[in-house]
Each structure stands twice: as structure tokens, then as C-alpha cells.
N, C-alpha and C positions, 0 to 999 in steps of 0.2 A: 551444631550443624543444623543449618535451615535447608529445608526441601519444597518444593512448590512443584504444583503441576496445573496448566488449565487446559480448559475442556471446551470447546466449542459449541456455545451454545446456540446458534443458529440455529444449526441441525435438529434442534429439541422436539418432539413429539409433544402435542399441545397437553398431556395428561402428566405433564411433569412441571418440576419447577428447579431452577438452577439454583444451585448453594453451594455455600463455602465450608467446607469441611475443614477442624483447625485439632491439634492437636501436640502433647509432646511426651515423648517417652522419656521417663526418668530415673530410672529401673531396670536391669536384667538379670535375673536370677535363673539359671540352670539347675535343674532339680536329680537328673538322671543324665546319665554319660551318653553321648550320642556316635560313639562309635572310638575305638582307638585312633585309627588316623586320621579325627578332624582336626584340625590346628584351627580351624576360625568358622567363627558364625558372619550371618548380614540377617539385619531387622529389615521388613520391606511393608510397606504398607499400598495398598487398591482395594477400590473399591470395585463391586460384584458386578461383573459384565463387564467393566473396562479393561482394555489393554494397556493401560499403561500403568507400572508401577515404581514406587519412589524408596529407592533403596538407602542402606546407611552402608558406612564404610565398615573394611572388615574389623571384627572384634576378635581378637586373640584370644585364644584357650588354655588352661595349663594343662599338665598333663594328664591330671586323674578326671578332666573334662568335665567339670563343675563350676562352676562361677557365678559371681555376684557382686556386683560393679553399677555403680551410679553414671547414669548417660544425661546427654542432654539433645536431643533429637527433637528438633521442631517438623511436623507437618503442616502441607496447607496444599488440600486440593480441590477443584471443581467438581461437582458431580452432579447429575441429573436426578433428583429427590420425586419419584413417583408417588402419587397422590393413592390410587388404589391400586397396589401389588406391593407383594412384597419382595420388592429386590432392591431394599435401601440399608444394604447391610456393606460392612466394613474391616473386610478382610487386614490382619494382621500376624506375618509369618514370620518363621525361623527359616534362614535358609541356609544354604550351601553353595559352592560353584561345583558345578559335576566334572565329575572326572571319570577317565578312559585311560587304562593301565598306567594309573600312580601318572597320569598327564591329565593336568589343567584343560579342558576345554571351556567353549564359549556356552554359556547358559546357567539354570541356576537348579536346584532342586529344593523340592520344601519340604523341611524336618518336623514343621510344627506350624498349627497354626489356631489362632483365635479370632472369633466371630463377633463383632458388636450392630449391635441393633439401631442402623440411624434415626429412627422412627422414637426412638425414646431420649434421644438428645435437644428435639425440634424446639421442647419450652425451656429447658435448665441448661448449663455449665455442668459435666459430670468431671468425677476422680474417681478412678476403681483400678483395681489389681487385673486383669486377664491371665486366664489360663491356659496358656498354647496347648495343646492336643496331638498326639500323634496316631496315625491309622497307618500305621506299615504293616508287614509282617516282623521286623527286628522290632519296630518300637512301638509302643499302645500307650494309653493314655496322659498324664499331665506330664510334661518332660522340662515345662518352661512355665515362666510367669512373667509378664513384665506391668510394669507401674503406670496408667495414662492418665495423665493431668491434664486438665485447661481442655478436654473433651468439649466442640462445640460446633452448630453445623446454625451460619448465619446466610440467610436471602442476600443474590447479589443483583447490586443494583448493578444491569447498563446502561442505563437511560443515560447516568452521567457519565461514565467509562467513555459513552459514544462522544459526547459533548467534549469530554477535557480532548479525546484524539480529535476533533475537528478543529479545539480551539490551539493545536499544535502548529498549522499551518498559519505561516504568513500573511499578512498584507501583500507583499510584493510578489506571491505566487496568484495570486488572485487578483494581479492587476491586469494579466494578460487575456484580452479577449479574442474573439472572433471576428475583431475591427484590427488586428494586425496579421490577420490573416489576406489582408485582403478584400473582403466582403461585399457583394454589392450591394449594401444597405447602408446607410452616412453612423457614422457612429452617434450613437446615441448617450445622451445627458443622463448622468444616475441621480437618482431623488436624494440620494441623501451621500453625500460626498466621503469617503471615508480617508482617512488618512493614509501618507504614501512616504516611505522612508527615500523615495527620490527625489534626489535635489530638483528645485525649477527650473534650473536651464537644460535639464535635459526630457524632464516631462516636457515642457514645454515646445523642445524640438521633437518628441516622439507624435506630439498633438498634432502637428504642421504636415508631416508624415502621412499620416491617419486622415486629416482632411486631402490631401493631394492625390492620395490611392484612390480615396473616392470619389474626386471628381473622375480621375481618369478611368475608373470603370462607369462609370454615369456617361461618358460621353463616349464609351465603346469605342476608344481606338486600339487601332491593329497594335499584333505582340509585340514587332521591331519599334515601333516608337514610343511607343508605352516605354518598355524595358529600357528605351534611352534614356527619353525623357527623366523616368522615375531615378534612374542610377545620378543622373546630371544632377536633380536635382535634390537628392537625399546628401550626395556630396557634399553640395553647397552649404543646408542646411545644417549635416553633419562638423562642417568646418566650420561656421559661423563666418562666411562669406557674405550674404546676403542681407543687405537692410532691412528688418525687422519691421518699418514701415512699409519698403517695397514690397514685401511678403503680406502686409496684413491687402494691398490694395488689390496684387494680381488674384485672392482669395476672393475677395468681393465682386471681381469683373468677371471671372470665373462661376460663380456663383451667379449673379443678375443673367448669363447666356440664358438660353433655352434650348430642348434638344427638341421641339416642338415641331419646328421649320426652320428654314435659312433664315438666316442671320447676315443684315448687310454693316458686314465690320469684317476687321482683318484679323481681331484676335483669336478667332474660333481655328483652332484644329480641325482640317477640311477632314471628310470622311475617305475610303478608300472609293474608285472610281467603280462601277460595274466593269466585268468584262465585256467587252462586244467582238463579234468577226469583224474582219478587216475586209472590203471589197476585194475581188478579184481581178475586177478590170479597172485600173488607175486612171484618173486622168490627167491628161497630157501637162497639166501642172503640177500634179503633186510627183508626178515622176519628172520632170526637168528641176523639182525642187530637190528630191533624192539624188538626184545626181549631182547638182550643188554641193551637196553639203557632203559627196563624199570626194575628197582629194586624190586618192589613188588612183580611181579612177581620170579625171583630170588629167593627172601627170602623164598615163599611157595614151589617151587619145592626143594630144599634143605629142 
């Protein structure tokens, strides 16, 4: 059984250093009876000041509650390895699941337990025997022993950790910019081109896209034509309607305008007019013109 736990080392206080705590129990030996009705032990291993701990499955008891059984229990956890205090120690227990009148409840109780010193692991690989402890009132002194092998507490690097998760992400998530948003800035050329798992013809029509959004913010037309315009002709473009020459030429005539001053040509998109008030007192031609142009009237005065 492999067990693993990480720790978050952001959060680290600058007087510490993160490391890998590794280990494997190999060994469990019961030395003294820990109660008529236990039926099962659980090995748990944390570290001092954390919350979190990594348990094993339960181990079965005989009945005279003594045992000696070969395991194979891998640890591996994070932990924050302080430079000066001493709270780089490495809790290892016997436990139980507690119970409430002969019923199973949720939680656990510790029978036993033994202390190792991470501070004496930092230069060597250890093997050593422990000896679990008990401070109850039913139970005192050495009650357990177990075997830990391959004891070792190694610096973890993130520097690279960060680099392999950055180098998780795609090309194609990182092709999307701020230039399909919209933007009123013309998209801009990257120095250094990077490869794109999208076929050309459709880069190609997202390109045409991305230059026509821009002109049509560059030349500030109102919403309703814009949103025409743009559907009309993303369609086109989407369909492969439109001549590929016609396209490169309306870009370029488009581009040569100016929004400087007027412009005497027919291609420019006028702008929206100001409002003005309208006179109050018409003259006698613009009202025999209004009256022209409306027929109902007409037909009742006849």
C-alpha cells in the first residue's frame, strides 16, 4: 500500500524549507494485549503541527491480542522542515476507531505512539526499529514496535514542478488573444511565430476576421451596422463565398482611407448625422412638399 500526502507550500513561512518525507513500514509486532475487544489496529503516520494524517488499512487481531506480521506500507509526505525550532519531528501511531456502546463511530483513538527526529535524517538514509509508547491509565509503556526502512527526508524542488504544469498547456489554448475579443488596437505580428495544430484554411479565415473587426472599430461605426456588416460578412468568409483576391483588395482600400477628414470617394462608410431641432415655422415649400408626398391626404381633399 502506497500513501502520499502534499502540503502547500506557498503558504511557507520564510524560516522553513519544504521537503519530502519518504518512508516504509515493514514490520509490526505487538508486545502487550491492548484490550479484550479490539479486533483491529490502523498504523497512521503525521507530521507534528499538521492536520493531516495518512493512515493504513485495518490489521486484524487474534484473540490473545498479540501479533507479528510482515507489512508493506509506503509513505510520502510534504512537510515544512524548520531551520531553528524544534518541531521537525515525525509522529508514528497505533490507532483505533473509537467506539460508543459496542457502536463504530466516526474518528480514531491512539493506542500508541512513536516519535522520530527529522533533523537527524537530513544527511543519511536510516533503518531502525521504533518503539510505540503508551501514556493511558490501562496502558504505560512499550506496547508496539514497528520496523522503518528507506527513512529519508529529500528538498523539493518547485521551480520545475511549476515549469512541467505550465508546459501542460497547449498551443491552441494560447492562441486566443485580445485581438478576438474585439479590441480597438489592429492585431499585432509576434516576433517569433510559434506553431499552431490549425489547419490554414481556417487560420487563415480567422485572420480576415480579426483584420475587419479592426477596421470596423478604427472607423467607429454605430452598433446596428457594425453587427450587420460583421455577421454579413464573417458568413461570407465562414462559407468561403468570397474571392480571396476580392478580399485581399477591399483590405487594402480599406486600409489606404483615413479617418483624418473627409474623403471624396464613395467607399467610405458615412458617419452617423448630428442631431439638430427642426424649425417651427416651415416654409411654404417644404410644406406644399410634405403635403406631396403624403397620399391620404390627397385623396380626402379631392
Amino acid at each position: 500500500m502506497k500513501l502520499f500526502a502534499t502540503w502547500e507550500v506557498d503558504r511557507t513561512p520564510p524560516n522553513c524549507i519544504p521537503r519530502l518525507c519518504s518512508l516504509i513500514l515493514t514490520r509490526l509486532v505487538i508486545l502487550n494485549s491492548l484490550g479484550s475487544d479490539l479486533v483491529s489496529v490502523i498504523l497512521a503516520v503525521k507530521m507534528q503541527g499538521s492536520k493531516r494524517t495518512l493512515r493504513s488499512n485495518e490489521l486484524g487481531l487474534p484473540q490473545n491480542g498479540l501479533l507479528d506480521t510482515e507489512l508493506q506500507l509506503n509513505f510520502s509526505l510534504q512537510y515544512p522542515h524548520f531551520l531553528k525550532r524544534d518541531g521537525n519531528k515525525l509522529h508514528v501511531m497505533l490507532q483505533r476507531r473509537k467506539r460508543y456502546k459496542n457502536r463504530t463511530i466516526l474518528g480514531y483513538k491512539t493506542l500508541a505512539e512513536g516519535i522520530i527526529n527529522m533533523s537527524q535524517v537530513l544527511q543519511r538514509q536510516m533503518d531502525l526499529d521504533l518503539d510505540l509508547s503508551a501514556d493511558g491509565k490501562e496502558l504505560k509503556g512499550t506496547v508496539a514496535r514497528v520496523t522503518v526502512n528507506s527513512l529519508s527526508s529529500q528538498p523539493v524542488d518547485h521551480d520545475s514542478s511549476m515549469k512541467g504544469a505550465r508546459g501542460d498547456y497547449s498551443d491552441e489554448e494560447e492562441e486566443f488573444s485580445s485581438v478576438d475579443e474585439g479590441s480597438d488596437s489592429e492585431p499585432m505580428l509576434e516576433e517569433h511565430p510559434r506553431k499552431s495544430s490549425m489547419p490554414p484554411d481556417t487560420a487563415r479565415q480567422r485572420n480576415l476576421k480579426q483584420r475587419f473587426i479592426a477596421l470596423l472599430k478604427r472607423f467607429r461605426v454605430n452598433e446596428d451596422l457594425q453587427d450587420a456588416d460583421r455577421e454579413a460578412i464573417s458568413s461570407k468568409l465562414s462559407g468561403g463565398d468570397m474571392d480571396p483576391a476580392d478580399i485581399e483588395d477591399f483590405f487594402e482600400e480599406l486600409e489606404d482611407l483615413s479617418d483624418s477628414g473627409p474623403e471624396m470617394d464613395t467607399m467610405s462608410i458615412s458617419s452617423t448625422p448630428k442631431p439638430s431641432l427642426r424649425p417651427f415655422f416651415s416654409s411654404s415649400r417644404s410644406l406644399l412638399h410634405d403635403a406631396l408626398n403624403i397620399p391620404g391626404k390627397l385623396m380626402k381633399n379631392t
